[in-house]
Structures are given as structure tokens and as C-alpha cells.
N, C-alpha and C positions, 0 to 999 in steps of 0.2 A: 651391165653397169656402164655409164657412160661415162667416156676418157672426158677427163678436164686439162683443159692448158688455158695457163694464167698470161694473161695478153698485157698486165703492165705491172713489172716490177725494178725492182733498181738493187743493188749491191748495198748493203749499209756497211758507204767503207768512206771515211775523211779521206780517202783518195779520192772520190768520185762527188762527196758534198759540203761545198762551199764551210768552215764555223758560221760565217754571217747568215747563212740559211739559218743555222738548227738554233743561232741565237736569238734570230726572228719567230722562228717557231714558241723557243721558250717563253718570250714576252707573251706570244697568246697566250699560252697554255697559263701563265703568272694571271694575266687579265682575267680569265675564265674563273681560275681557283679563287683568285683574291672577291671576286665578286659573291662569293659562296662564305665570307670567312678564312678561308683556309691560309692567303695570305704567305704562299710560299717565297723563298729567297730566291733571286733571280739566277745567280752563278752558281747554285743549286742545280735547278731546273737545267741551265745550259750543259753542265758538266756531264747531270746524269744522261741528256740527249747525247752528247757526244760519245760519250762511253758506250753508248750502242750502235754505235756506228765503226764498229773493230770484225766485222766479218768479210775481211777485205779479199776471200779466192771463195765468199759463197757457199765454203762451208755449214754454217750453219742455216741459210737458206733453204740446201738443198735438205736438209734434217728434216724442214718442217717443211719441207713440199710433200715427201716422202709421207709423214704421219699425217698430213693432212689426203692427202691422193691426188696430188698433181704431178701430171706425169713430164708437164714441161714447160718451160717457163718464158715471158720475151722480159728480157734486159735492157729497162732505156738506161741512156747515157747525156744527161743534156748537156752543155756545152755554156755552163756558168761567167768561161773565163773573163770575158769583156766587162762584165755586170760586178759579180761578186771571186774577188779574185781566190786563188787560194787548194786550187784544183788541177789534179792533173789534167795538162794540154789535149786536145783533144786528140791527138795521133797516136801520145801512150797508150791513153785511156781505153781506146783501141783494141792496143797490144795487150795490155792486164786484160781487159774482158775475153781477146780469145785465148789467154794460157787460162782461164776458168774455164772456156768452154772446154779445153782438150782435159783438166780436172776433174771436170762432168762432161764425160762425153754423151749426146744424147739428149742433154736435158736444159739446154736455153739455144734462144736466139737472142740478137744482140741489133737493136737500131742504136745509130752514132748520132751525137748530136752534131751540129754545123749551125753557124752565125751568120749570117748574109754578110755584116759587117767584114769580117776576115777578107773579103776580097776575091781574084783569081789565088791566088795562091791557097786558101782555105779550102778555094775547090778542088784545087788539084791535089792538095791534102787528103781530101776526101776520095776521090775515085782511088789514088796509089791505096789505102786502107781498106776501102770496099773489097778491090780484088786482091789485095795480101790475104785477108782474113777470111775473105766471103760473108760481108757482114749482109745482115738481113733487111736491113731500113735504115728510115732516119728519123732522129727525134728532134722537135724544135721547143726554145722554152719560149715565147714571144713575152712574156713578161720583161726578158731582159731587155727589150725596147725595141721590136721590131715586128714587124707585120708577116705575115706567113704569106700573103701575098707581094710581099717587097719583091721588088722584079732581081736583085739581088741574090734571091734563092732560085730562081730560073731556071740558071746552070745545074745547081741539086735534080731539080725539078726534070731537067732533059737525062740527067745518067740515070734518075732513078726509071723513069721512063723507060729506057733503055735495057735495063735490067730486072723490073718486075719489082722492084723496092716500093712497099708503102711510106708514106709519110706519118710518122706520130704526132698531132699536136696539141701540145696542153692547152686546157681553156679554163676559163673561169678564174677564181681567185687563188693568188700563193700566198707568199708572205710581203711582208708591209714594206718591204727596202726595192721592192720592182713593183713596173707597171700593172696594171688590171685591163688598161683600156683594150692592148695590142691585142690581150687574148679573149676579145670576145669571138665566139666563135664565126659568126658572119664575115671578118677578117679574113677565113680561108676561104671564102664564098669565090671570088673570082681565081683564085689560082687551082681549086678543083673542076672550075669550068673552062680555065685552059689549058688543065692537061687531065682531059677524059682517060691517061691509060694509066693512070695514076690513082690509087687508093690512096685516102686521105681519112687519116682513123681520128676523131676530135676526144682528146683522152679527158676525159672526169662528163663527156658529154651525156653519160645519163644520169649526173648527181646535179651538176648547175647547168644554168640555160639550159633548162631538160625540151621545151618546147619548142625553140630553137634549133639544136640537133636532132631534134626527129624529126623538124621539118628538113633537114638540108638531107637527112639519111633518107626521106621516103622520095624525095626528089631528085636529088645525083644520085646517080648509080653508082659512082666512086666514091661516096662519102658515106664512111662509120662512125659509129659512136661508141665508147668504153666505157666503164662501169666503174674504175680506178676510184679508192676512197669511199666504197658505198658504205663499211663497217664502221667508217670515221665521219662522217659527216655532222656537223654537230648543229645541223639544222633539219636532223629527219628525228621523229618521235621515235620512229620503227623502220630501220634499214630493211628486215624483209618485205613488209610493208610497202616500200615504197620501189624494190625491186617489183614485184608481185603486177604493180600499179605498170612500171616499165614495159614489162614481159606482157604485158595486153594493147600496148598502143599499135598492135600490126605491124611495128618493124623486126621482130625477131631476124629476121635476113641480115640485119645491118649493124645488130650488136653483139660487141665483142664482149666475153668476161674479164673482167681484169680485179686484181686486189687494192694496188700499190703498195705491195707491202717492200719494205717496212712501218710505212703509215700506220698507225694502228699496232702495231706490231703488240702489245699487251693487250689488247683482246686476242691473241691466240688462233694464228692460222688454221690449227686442226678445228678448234671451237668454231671460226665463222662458218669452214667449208661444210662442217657439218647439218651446222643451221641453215647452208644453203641448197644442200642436194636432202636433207634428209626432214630438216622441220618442216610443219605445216605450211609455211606461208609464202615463202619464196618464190617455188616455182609452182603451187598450188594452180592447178585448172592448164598448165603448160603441156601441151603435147611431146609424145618422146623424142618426134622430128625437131621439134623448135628446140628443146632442151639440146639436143646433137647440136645444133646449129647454135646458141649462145655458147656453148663449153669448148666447142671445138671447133667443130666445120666452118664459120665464120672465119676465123682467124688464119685456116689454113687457106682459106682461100683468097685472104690478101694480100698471102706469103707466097702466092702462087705454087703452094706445096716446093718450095723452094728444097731442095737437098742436096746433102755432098756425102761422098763416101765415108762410111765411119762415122754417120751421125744418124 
């Protein structure tokens, strides 16, 4: 049976996500329904998105890792605060993520976000955190109006260097109150080509700009691509389907699996994971090597099997 580890999830905790997210969120979700009849209230929808955002030590995460069969998990953190205020600072944010990790020992890693914005001081925010905690990477949201290639993340870019840290960065579309342009994925095109010691994961990069990130994964050899959102996507007919279609473009080398959960979170962790190691279609015609290498070996190897004692 193959080990699976889930290469992009986040905390669903209002400590860690902006209201102005999850009330952006609800306006889709209103748009979508309304369009159907359904025609729900808005501070309905916000309220009930909120309210699932109360699993703030990962508790209940770790429940449905467990019944689904993941045996570990990376924890992004983005770093909202410039953009959408409302969140803890990014040094706590930190701290709360590793008293979760010593809660669950064994069972996450943790990328930090950072802002180019914030300055030197950000950076040096950054490294005091990296080596207090031993965090594992870093996460960037560029929607909040910045380019991943902004020479601003440099400094990131030389510790991470230095220390074997991938870089996680979201791509394609979020919500309506931040940019879209920052995070198209070509954005990290020259900062993966000046720092070759540096893994560069493009997160949701096998659900948008799919053709896009598998060109930049079959060509850098530093650059991956995640799966982040594939259950949720509300432009595939058939998510395994269009997994299946992924899993044959000859990069299996370069992608990582990931959920984004809680994205999705009501279709049920156990339900997708099932439908992805056990239904027909998913990894249908997938060799066991390649499967090893999406669920796992991928991932550990941009973590440069990264460990500390008692983990």
C-alpha cells in the first residue's frame, strides 16, 4: 500500500484566514447558487464559511487524515497581513503552527509565508522563525500584489538556498478582493532560473495554467507543480478525469499531490482519497513507481527528506 502525504493544506482556523477571504469566497459561492435558483442569503453563506474555520490546533484535520490514510501533511501559511488585514502576524503564526506540530508530532510540515513588502526586518523575521521552529519552507500568496520574482524575496530566496527550503507558490485565480495577474505562473520563471538550488512548487499548478506548469516542470529541473483543489474545481466535469489526463503528460517526476483541504472540505477527505487511490480512473494505467512518486517521493524530495529528532 502506498504512503500518501498531502503536499498542500492549511489550518481552518480565523487565526490564520483573513473574514475578507471567506467573505469573498461566499459571494461566489451566492453567484453560483443564485444562478441555479437557489438564491441564498449572503451573511448566511459568510457565517456558515466562518464557522468552519474553528479547528484552530488541527484537531480535527488530523481526524480526517487519519480516516482517510494520510499519514502526513504540509501546512501552508500565507501571510495575508498587508493585503487583507485580520490575521495573525506572521512570527506568531509561526509559533501556533509548531505548538500543532509538537500536538501531532510526526504528522505536518509547515512552509511560513513572507511578503517582499515587509522589508529587511521581515527577513530577518524570517530566518529568527525558520531556525526557532525548523520550519520547512515558504509559502507566497502573490495575489496580494507582488511577483515571486520581485527581487525583494531575493534575501528569502538566498536562506532558503542555504537551507534546503522549497518555495510554495500559488498560482492561478483566488478570490475577487486580490490580484490574478501576479500569480500567473511564468511570474516565477526567472526567479527559478536564478536560484537553480532552489525547488519551486507552483501550487493549484495542475488544475489552472495546466499547460503552462508542465512546461516550466519538464524544463527546470527546480520547478514543480501541485494538484491543490483538484476535488474543487468548478471547471472540470470529472476531477479524476482530469487527474488521470495529468498523470500521462510524462511529468510524474515533478508532481506533487496535494488536497487544499479545507477547500472542499464537504466533499469529504475519506470520500475523495478514496476515489483517488482506489476508483477506476484516477490513477488508472499509472505505474506503482509513478504512483510512489506523486503520493510521496516527490514531495520528500523537495524537502530534501528534511528531519529533526522526534519527528
Amino acid at each position: 500500500m502506498t504512503t500518501v502525504y498531502d503536499g498542500h493544506c492549511h489550518v481552518a482556523s480565523t487565526h490564520f484566514t483573513p473574514r475578507a477571504f471567506l467573505e469573498d469566497v461566499a459571494s461566489n459561492v451566492c453567484c453560483r447558487l443564485g444562478s441555479m435558483g437557489a438564491a441564498p442569503r449572503f451573511d448566511r453563506v459568510a457565517e456558515g464559511l466562518a464557522a468552519q474555520q474553528g479547528d484552530h490546533l488541527a484537531d480535527g484535520l488530523v481526524r480526517e487524515m487519519n480516516a482517510a490514510g494520510i499519514a502526513r501533511a504540509v501546512l501552508l501559511v500565507p501571510d495575508f497581513g498587508l493585503r487583507l488585514p485580520g490575521t495573525l502576524e506572521p512570527a506568531e503564526a509561526a509559533r501556533r503552527h509548531h505548538e500543532i506540530r509538537l500536538r501531532h508530532p510526526g504528522r505536518f510540515w509547515v512552509y511560513i509565508g513572507v511578503d517582499p513588502r515587509r522589508g529587511p526586518e521581515g527577513v530577518r523575521a524570517f530566518e529568527d522563525v525558520v531556525d526557532a521552529y525548523g520550519l520547512d519552507g515558504v509559502k507566497l500568496y502573490p495575489p496580494c500584489g507582488y511577483s515571486p520574482s520581485d527581487p525583494g524575496l531575493y534575501p528569502y530566496y538566498e536562506i532558503c538556498a542555504a537551507r534546503s527550503l522549497p518555495v510554495f507558490i500559488h498560482t492561478g485565480p483566488t478570490v475577487r478582493s486580490l490580484d490574478y495577474e501576479p500569480a500567473h505562473p511564468m511570474r516565477a520563471d526567472k526567479a527559478a532560473r536564478d536560484f537553480p538550488r532552489v525547488n519551486f512548487i507552483l501550487g493549484h499548478g495542475g488544475l489552472t495554467h495546466v499547460e503552462t506548469c508542465a512546461f516550466m516542470a519538464a524544463y527546470r529541473p527546480n520547478v514543480y507543480l501541485d494538484t491543490g483543489g483538484f476535488a474543487s474545481g468548478p471547471n472540470l466535469s470529472s476531477w479524476p478525469e482530469h487527474l488521470n489526463w495529468l498523470f500521462r503528460l510524462g511529468i510524474n517526476h515533478k508532481i506533487i499531490f496535494g488536497t487544499d483541504w479545507p477547500l472542499g472540505r464537504l466533499n469529504g477527505l475519506r470520500r475523495v482519497m478514496g476515489e483517488v487511490l482506489d476508483g477506476p480512473t484516477a490513477l488508472a494505467g499509472v505505474s506503482r513507481k509513478d504512483r510512489a512518486l506523486l503520493l510521496h517521493e516527490n514531495l520528500l524530495r523537495v524537502l530534501a527528506a528534511r528531519s529533526r529528532p522526534g519527528e
